[in-house]
C-alpha positions in Angstrom: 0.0 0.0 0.0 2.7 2.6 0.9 4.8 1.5 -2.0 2.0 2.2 -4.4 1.7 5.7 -2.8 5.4 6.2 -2.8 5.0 5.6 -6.6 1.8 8.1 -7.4 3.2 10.5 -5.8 6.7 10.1 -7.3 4.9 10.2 -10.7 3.4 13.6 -9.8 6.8 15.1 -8.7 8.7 14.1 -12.2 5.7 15.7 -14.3 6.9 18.9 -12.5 10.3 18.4 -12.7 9.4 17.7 -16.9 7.1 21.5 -16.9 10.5 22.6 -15.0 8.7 23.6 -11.4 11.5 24.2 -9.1 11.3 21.2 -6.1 13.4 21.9 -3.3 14.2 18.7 -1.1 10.9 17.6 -1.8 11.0 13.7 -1.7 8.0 11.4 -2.5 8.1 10.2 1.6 8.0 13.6 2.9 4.4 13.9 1.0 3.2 10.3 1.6 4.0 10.4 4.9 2.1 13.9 5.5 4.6 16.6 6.5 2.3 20.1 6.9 5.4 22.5 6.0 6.7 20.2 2.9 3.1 19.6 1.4 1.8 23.3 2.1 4.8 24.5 0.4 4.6 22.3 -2.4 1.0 23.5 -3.0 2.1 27.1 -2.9 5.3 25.9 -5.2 2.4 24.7 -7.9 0.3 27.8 -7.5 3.1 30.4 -7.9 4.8 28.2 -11.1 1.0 28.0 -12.9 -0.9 30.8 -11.8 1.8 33.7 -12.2 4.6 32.3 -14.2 3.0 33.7 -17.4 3.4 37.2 -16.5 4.7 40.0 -18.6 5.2 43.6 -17.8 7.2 46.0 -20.4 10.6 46.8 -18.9 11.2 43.3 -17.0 14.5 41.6 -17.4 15.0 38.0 -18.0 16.3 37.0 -14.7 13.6 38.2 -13.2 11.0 35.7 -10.6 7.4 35.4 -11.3 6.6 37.2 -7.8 9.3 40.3 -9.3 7.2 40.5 -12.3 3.9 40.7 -10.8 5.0 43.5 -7.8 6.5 45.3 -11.5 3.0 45.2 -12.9 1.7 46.3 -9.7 4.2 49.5 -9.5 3.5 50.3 -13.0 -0.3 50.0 -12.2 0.2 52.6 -9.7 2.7 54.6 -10.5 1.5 58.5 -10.5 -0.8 58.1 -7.5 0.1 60.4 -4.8 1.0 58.8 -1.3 0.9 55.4 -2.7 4.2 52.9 -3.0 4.0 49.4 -3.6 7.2 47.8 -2.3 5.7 44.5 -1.1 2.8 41.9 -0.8 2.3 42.0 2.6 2.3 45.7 4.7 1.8 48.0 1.2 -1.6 46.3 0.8 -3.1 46.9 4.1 -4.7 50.3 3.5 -6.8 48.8 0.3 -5.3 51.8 -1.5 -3.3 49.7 -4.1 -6.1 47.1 -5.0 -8.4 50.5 -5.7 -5.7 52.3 -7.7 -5.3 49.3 -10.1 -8.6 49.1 -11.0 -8.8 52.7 -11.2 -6.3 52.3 -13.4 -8.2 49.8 -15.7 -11.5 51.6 -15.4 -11.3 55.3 -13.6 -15.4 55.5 -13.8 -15.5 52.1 -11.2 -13.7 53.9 -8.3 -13.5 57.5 -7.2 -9.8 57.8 -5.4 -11.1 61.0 -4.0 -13.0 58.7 -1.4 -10.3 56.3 -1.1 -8.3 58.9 0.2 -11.0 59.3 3.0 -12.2 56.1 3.8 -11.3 53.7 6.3 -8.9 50.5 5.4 -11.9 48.3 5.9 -13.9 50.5 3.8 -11.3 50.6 1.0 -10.6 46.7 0.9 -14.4 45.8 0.1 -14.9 48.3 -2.1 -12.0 46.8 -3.8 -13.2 43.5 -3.8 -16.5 44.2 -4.1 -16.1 46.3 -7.4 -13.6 43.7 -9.1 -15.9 40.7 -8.5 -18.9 42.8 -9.6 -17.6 44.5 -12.3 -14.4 42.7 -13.5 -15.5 39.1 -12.7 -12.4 38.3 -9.8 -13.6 36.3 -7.7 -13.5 37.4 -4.3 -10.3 35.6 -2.5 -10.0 38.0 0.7 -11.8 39.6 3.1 -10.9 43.2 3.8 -10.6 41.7 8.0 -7.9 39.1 6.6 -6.1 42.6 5.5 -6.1 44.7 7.4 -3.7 43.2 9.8 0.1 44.4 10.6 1.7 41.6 8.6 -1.4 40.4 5.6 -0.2 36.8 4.3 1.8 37.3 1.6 0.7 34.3 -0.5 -2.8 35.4 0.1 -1.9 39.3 -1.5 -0.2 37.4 -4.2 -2.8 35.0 -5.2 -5.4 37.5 -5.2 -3.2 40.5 -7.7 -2.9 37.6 -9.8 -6.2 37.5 -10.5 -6.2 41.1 -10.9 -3.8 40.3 -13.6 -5.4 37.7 -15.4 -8.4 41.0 -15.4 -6.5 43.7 -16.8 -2.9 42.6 -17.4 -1.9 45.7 -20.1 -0.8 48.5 -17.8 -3.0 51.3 -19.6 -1.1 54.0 -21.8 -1.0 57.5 -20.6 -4.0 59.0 -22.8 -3.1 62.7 -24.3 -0.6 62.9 -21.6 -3.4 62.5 -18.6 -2.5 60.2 -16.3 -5.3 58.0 -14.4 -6.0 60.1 -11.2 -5.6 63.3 -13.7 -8.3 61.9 -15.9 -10.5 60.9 -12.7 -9.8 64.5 -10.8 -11.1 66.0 -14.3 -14.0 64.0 -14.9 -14.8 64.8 -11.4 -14.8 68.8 -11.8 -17.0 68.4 -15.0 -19.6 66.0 -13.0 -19.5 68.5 -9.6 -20.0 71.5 -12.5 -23.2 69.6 -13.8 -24.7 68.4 -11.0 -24.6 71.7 -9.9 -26.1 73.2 -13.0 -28.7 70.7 -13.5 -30.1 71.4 -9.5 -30.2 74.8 -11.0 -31.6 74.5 -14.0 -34.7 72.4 -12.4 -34.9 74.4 -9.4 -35.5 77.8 -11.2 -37.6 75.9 -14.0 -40.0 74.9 -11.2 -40.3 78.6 -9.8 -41.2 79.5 -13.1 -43.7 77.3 -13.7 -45.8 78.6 -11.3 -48.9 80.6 -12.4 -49.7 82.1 -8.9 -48.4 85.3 -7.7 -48.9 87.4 -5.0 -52.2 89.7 -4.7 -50.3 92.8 -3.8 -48.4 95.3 -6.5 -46.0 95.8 -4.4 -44.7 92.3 -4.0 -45.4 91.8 -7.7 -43.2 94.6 -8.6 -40.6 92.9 -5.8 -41.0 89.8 -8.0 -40.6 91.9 -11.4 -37.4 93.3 -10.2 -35.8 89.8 -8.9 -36.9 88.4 -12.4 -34.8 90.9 -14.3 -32.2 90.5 -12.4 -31.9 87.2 -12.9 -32.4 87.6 -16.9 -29.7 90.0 -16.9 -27.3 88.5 -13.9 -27.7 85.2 -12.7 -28.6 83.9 -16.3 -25.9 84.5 -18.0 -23.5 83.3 -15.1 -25.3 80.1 -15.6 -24.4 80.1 -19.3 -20.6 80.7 -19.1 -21.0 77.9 -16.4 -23.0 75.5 -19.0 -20.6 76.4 -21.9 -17.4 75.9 -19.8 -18.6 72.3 -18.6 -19.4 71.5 -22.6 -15.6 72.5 -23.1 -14.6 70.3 -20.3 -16.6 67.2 -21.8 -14.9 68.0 -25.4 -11.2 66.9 -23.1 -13.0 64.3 -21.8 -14.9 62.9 -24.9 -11.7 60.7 -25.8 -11.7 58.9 -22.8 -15.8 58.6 -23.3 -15.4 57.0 -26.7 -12.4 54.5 -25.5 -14.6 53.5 -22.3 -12.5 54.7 -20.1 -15.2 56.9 -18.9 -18.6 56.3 -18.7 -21.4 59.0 -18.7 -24.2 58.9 -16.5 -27.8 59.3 -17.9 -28.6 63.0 -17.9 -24.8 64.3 -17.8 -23.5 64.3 -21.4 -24.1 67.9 -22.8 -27.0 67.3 -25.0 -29.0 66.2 -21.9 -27.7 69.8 -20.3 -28.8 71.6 -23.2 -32.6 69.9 -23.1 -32.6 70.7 -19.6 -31.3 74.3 -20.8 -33.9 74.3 -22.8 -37.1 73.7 -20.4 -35.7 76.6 -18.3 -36.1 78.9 -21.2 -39.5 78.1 -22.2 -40.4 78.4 -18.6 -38.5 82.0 -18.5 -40.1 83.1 -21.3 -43.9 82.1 -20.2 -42.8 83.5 -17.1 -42.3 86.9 -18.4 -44.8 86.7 -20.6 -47.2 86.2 -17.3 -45.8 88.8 -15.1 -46.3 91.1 -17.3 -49.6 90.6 -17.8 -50.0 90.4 -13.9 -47.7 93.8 -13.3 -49.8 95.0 -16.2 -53.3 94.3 -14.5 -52.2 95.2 -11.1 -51.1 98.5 -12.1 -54.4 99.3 -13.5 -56.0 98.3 -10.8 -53.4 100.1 -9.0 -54.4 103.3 -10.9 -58.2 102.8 -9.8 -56.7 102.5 -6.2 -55.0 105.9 -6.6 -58.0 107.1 -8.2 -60.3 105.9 -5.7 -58.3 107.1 -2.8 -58.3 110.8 -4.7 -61.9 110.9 -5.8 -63.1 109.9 -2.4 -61.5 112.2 -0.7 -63.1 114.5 -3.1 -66.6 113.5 -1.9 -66.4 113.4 1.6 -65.0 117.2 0.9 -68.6 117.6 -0.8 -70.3 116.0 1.6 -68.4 117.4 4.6 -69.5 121.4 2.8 -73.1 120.1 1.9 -73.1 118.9 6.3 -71.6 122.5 6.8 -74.2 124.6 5.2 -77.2 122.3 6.8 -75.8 122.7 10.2 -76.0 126.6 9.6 -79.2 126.6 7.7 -80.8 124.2 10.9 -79.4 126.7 13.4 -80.9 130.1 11.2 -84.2 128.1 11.1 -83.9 127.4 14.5 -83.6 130.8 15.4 -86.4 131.8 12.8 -84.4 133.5 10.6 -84.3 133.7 6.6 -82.2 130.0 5.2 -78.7 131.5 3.6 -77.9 129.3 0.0 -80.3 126.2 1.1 -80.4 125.6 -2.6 -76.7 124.7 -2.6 -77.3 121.8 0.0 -78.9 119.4 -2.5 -76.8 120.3 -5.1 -73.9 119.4 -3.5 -75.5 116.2 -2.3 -76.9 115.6 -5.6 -72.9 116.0 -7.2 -71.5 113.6 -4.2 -74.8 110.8 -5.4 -73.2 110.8 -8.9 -69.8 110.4 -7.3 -70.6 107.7 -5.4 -71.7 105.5 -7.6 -68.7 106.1 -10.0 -66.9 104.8 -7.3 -69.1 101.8 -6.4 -68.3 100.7 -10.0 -64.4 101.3 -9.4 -64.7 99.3 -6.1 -66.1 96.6 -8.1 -63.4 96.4 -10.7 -61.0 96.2 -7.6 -62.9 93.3 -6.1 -63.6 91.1 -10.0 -59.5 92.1 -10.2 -59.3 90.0 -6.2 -57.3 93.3 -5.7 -56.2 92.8 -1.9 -57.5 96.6 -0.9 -60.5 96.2 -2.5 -62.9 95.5 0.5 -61.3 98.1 2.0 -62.0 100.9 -0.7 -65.7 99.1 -0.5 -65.9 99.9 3.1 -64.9 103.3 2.5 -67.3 104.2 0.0 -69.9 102.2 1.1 -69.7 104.7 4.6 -69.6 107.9 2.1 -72.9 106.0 1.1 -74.3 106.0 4.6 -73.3 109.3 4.9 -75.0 111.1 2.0 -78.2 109.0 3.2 -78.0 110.8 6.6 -77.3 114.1 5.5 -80.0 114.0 2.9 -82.3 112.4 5.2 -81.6 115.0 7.5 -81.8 117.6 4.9 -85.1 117.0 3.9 -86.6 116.2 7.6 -85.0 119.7 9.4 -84.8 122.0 6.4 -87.6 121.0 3.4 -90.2 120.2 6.8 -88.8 122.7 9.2 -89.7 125.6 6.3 -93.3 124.9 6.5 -93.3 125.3 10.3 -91.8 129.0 10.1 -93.6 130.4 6.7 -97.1 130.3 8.3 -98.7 131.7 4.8 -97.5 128.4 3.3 -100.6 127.1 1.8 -102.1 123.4 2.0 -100.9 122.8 -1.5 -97.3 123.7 -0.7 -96.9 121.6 2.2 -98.0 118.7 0.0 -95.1 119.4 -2.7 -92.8 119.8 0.4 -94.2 116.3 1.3 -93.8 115.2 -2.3 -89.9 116.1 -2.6 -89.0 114.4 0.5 -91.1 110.7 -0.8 -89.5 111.4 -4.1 -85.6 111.7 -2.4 -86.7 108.1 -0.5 -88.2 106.7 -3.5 -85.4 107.7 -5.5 -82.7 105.5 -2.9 -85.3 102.8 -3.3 -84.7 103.3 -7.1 -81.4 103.0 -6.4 -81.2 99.6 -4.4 -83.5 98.1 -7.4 -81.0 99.1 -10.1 -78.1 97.6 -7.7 -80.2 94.5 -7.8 -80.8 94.2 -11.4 -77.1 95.8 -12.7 -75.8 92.6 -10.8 -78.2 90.0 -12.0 -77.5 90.6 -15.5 -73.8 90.3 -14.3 -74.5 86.7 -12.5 -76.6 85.6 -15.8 -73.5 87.0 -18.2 -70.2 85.7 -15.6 -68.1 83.1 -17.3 -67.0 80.1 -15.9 -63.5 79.1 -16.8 -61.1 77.2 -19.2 -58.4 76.1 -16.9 -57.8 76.6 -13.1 -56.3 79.6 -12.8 -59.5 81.3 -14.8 -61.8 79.0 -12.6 -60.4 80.2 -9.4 -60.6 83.7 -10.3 -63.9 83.5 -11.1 -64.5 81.7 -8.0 -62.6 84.4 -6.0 -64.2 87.2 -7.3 -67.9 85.5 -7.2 -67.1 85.3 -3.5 -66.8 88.8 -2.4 -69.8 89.3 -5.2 -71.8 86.9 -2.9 -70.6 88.8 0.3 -71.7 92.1 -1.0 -75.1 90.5 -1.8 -75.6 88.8 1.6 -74.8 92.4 3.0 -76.9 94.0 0.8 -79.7 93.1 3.1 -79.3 95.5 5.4 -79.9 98.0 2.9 -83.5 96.7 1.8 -84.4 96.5 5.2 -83.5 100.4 6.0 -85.7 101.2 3.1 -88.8 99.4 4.5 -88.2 101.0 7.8 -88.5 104.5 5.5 -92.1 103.8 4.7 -93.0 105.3 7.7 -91.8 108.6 6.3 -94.1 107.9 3.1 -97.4 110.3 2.7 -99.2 110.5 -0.5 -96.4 107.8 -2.4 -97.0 105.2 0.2 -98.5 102.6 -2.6 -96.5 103.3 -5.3 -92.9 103.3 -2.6 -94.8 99.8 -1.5 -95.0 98.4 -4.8 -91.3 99.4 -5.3 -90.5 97.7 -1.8 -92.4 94.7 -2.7 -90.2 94.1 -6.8 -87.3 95.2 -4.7 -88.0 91.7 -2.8 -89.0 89.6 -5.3 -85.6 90.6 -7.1 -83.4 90.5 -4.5 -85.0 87.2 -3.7 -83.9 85.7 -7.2 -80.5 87.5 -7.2 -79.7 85.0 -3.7 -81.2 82.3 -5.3 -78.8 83.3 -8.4 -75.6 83.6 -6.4 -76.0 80.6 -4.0 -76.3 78.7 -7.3 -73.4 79.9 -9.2 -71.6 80.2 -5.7 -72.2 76.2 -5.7 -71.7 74.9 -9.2 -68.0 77.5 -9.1 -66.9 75.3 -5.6 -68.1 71.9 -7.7 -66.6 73.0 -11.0 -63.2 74.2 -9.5 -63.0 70.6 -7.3 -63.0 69.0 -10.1 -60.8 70.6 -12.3 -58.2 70.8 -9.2 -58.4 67.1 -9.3 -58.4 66.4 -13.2 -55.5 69.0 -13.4 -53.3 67.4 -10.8 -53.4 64.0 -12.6 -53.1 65.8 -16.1 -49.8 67.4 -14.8 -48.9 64.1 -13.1 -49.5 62.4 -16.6 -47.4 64.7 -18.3 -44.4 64.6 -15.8 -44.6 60.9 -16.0 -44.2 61.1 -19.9 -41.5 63.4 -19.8 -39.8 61.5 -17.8 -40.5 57.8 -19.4 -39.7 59.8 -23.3 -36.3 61.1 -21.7 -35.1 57.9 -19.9 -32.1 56.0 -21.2 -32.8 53.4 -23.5 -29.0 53.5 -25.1 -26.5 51.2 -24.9 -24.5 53.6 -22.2 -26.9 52.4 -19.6 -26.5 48.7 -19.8 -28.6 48.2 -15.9 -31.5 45.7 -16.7 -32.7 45.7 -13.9 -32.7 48.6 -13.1 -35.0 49.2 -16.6 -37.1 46.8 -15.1 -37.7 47.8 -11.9 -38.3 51.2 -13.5 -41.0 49.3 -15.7 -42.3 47.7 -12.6 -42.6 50.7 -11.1 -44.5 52.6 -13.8 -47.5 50.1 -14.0 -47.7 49.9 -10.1 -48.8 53.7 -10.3 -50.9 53.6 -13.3 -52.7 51.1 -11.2 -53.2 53.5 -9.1 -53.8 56.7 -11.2 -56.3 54.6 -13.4 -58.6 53.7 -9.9 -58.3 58.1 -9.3 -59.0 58.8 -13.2 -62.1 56.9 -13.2 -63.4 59.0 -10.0 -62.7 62.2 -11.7 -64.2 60.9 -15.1 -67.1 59.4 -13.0 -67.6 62.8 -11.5 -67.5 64.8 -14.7 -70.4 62.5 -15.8 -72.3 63.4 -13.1 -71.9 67.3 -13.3 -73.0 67.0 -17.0 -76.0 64.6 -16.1 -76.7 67.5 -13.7 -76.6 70.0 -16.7 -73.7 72.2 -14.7 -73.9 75.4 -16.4 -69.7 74.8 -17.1 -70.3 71.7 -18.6 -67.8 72.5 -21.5 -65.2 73.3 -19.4 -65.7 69.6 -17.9 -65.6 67.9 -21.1 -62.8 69.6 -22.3 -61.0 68.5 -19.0 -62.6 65.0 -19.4 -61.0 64.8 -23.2 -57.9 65.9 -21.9 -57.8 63.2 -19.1 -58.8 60.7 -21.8 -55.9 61.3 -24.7 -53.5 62.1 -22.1 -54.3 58.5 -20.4 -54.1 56.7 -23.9 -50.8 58.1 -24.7 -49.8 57.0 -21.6 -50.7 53.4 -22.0 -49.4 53.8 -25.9 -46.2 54.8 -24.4 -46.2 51.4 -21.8 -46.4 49.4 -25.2 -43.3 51.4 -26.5 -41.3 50.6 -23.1 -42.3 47.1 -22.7 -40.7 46.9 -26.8 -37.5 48.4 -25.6 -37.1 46.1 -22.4 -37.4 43.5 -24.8 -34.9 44.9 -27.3 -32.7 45.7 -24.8 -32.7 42.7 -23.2 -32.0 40.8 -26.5 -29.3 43.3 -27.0 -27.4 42.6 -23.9 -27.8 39.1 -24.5 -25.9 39.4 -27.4 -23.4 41.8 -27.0 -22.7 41.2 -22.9 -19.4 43.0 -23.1 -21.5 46.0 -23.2 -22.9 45.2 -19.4 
């Protein structure tokens, strides 16, 4: 039995002795019989001579051992890289530096050496072997703990930069005089320089996109002036920034094309420039819509200034019209002759027609949401009040009080008396009746809205419409407590009082209703236009994703894929509410009915392109995958 093992393992030593491995008193009894030291050594003997006795580095000389050769390729990997010196396969190794500068070396775009210069040993050494297993197909012989010691095996270090070898054994030129960390430090700036840029870009495309701006002109014309300077500062710092980082891809493009590099989706220039692009069409609506908005605020700005002016005007009127009945009640008082009496209506009659020019100013301020505009109500509605009083007054003290002092004043004259103060309250009834109609024929004639921002203005405005009509009340009541004052009128002021109920009656009615179909209308259209915008995003996004062959991650695509119909589950369940409810507002014949099926349409083609778009991806994960399959140097 032990002769016949004496003779196997005789027969393996002269096979080789024959492929000329080197046996140093090695007999066939020292293996047979099972020394440790003799047979471990023999195994590392057989994995030295086959696994790195094929090694060739430019520059080695003849005499020159395996293990020599391989610590040459391994200087020559890492030659350039600051702090690092391979002198060994034990201690130089420890850090993980060296395994990450080779394949830095191989493939800069696998390993940034700005981190490796940061992290910790551990964390170098399996992110070394963690990267060449995953990405250069070396199997994973160490464990970064096994390392990371004072004194790593040396066997061990050279087993495993071997394999590296057998990976990537051409030490890669010097490109256009770049060396590797040059190259990496470079590609670095350019993708710090676009990352920035892009945050940018989308950042400032998303503040332009917004269609709301603030109610006051003040803070629009803030806004104005922030816009312009951007346009004329920040703008084109952004462009000398965009144009310097294309420059900076141009010195890299070489590298790009030889794989050296690879770009990320979204960084090569032409994905800038789209981005660039968006931002400009979002400038340019931008401006486009502030002006508009400066435009309208300053108008309404101008009624402001107007209002504040003309108002003041009037309570001057009324304030000299107050005047001259104080002095005309006192001289009546005191029975003597009235001083310019005639002059009192006329300047009430002047401040009436003023007052109502303003009431239709107010009311452009309010349809405009402008934010003082219930304040300039307020005031002129109280110049209202006031012309009542003084002409109530006016009529009760002076036109009444006359016929007390002139005792010759016939029957006949006391009547007219009587007559001009029924015809001053019948005239403010007059008034609060043409109030009611003016703004019925505004309720029947309003709009209702294309989009949201038209839909919530009208809503807006409808609301302090509604508030001024609820108020109104108060008004219609005064004038039925004034037909106590009524003599020979009394039926005709009653059958005034009584229209002015029936029509006030219906203009409620009329702006509860339109009050209720505007909340309906603009809850819908919030909800169709939020899954409109999430529709379009989602296309955007699915049309601009990277089908090429520079983003060779499967699965990635198809978790991406996954993920799409996951929410279009979803969105479909929330599209069919909001179709569902369009249905029922135009079964209820909502009086903005074509606003809802122009939202409904939208919802409808934007939802089939959607799902047209799902075929299109699901024929490029099978294209790619085909691809891949094929060409799998590509992964």
């Amino acid at each position: 039995m032990r002769f016949h093992k004496l003779q196997n393992v005789q027969i393996a030593l002269d096979f080789l002795k024959l492929r000329q491995v080197k046996l140093v008193n090695i007999r066939n009894d020292d293996i047979a019989d099972g020394n440790p030291k003799l047979t471990l050594g023999l195994i590392w003997t057989i994995i030295l001579h086959f696994q790195i006795s094929d090694i060739q580095v430019s520059g080695q000389s003849e005499d020159m051992t395996a293990k020599e050769k391989l610590l040459l390729w391994s200087q020559r990997m890492t030659d350039g890289y600051q702090g690092l010196r391979c002198d060994n396969f034990t201690s130089s190794w420890r850090d993980g530096r060296l395994f990450n500068a080779i394949i830095h070396r191989h493939k800069p775009m696998l390993i940034d050496m700005n981190r490796v210069y940061r992290q910790t040993n551990i964390q170098n050494l399996d992110q070394a072997f963690t990267v060449a297993e995953r990405d250069l197909g070396v199997t994973r012989l160490l464990d970064p703990e096994d390392v990371d010691v004072p004194q790593p095996d040396e066997k061990s270090i050279i087993t495993y930069v071997s394999s590296l070898y057998d990976a990537m054994p051409r030490v890669p030129d010097v490109q256009e005089g770049v060396r590797a960390n040059e190259l990496e430090l470079r590609w670095h700036e350019y993708y710090e320089r676009v990352t920035m840029l892009l945050q940018w870009i989308r950042h400032y495309t998303v503040i332009f996109e917004e269609k709301r701006f603030p109610a006051s002109y003040e803070e629009i014309e803030i806004l104005w002036r922030q816009f312009l300077k951007f346009k004329e500062t920040d703008l084109p710092n952004k462009e000398a920034d965009k144009n310097q980082s294309r420059f900076q891809y141009q010195s890299l493009e070489g590298a790009v094309k030889s794989g050296q590099l690879k770009v990320p989706p979204g960084y090569h220039p032409l994905d800038v420039e789209k981005e660039w692009g968006k931002l400009h069409v979002s400038i340019l609506e931008r401006e486009k819509l502030l002006r508009i908005e400066l435009e309208r605020l300053e108008r309404l700005q101008r009624i402001v200034s107007k209002l504040q002016m003309e108002s003041g005007l009037c309570e001057e009127q009324l304030n000299q019209a107050d005047a001259l009945l104080q002095t005309n009640i006192r001289l009546l008082n005191a029975g003597k002759p009235l001083q310019r009496a005639g002059d009192i209506e006329r300047d009430l009659d002047k401040a009436d027609t003023m007052i109502r020019v303003l009431f239709n100013d107010v009311q452009a301020l309010k349809d405009g949401r402008h934010p003082q505009g219930e304040q300039m109500y307020r005031r002129v509605y109280r110049l209202h009040e006031r012309l009542v009083a003084i002409r109530t007054e006016y009529n009760l003290r002076i036109k009444s009080g006359a016929t007390q002092v002139i005792t010759q004043v016939t029957q006949v004259s006391q009547q007219t008396m009587r007559s001009e103060v029924d015809e001053v309250t019948l005239r403010y009834l007059q008034d609060l009746l043409g109030w009611v109609e003016e703004n019925q024929k505004r309720i029947n004639a309003a709009e209702w809205g294309s989009d949201l921002p038209s839909v919530e203005s009208h809503l807006g405005s409808h609301r302090g419409l509604h508030q001024s009509i609820n108020e109104f009340r108060s008004k219609i009541e005064r004038a039925r407590a004034d037909e106590a004052q009524m003599s020979g009128t009394r039926g005709t002021y009653q059958e005034y009082l009584g229209k002015l109920d029936l029509l006030y009656a219906k203009l409620l009615n009329s702006s509860k209703s339109r009050l209720r179909h505007l909340e309906s209308l603009h809850a819908f259209v919030v909800a169709a236009t939020k899954e409109l915008m999430w529709l379009n995003d989602k296309e955007e996004e699915e049309v601009n994703f990277d089908w090429s062959e520079r983003n060779a991650n499967m699965t990635s695509k198809k978790d991406n894929y996954s993920g799409l119909m996951r929410e279009l589950e979803l969105k479909e369940r929330k599209i069919k509410e909001i179709q569902n409810t369009g249905d029922r507002l135009l079964r209820e014949d909502h009086p903005g009915k074509t606003t809802v099926e122009a939202f409904q349409a939208a919802l409808q083609t934007q939802w089939s392109w959607m799902l047209q778009l799902c075929c299109c991806i699901e024929a490029h994960l099978k294209e790619n995958t085909a691809y891949f399959q094929v060409w799998p140097e590509d992964v």
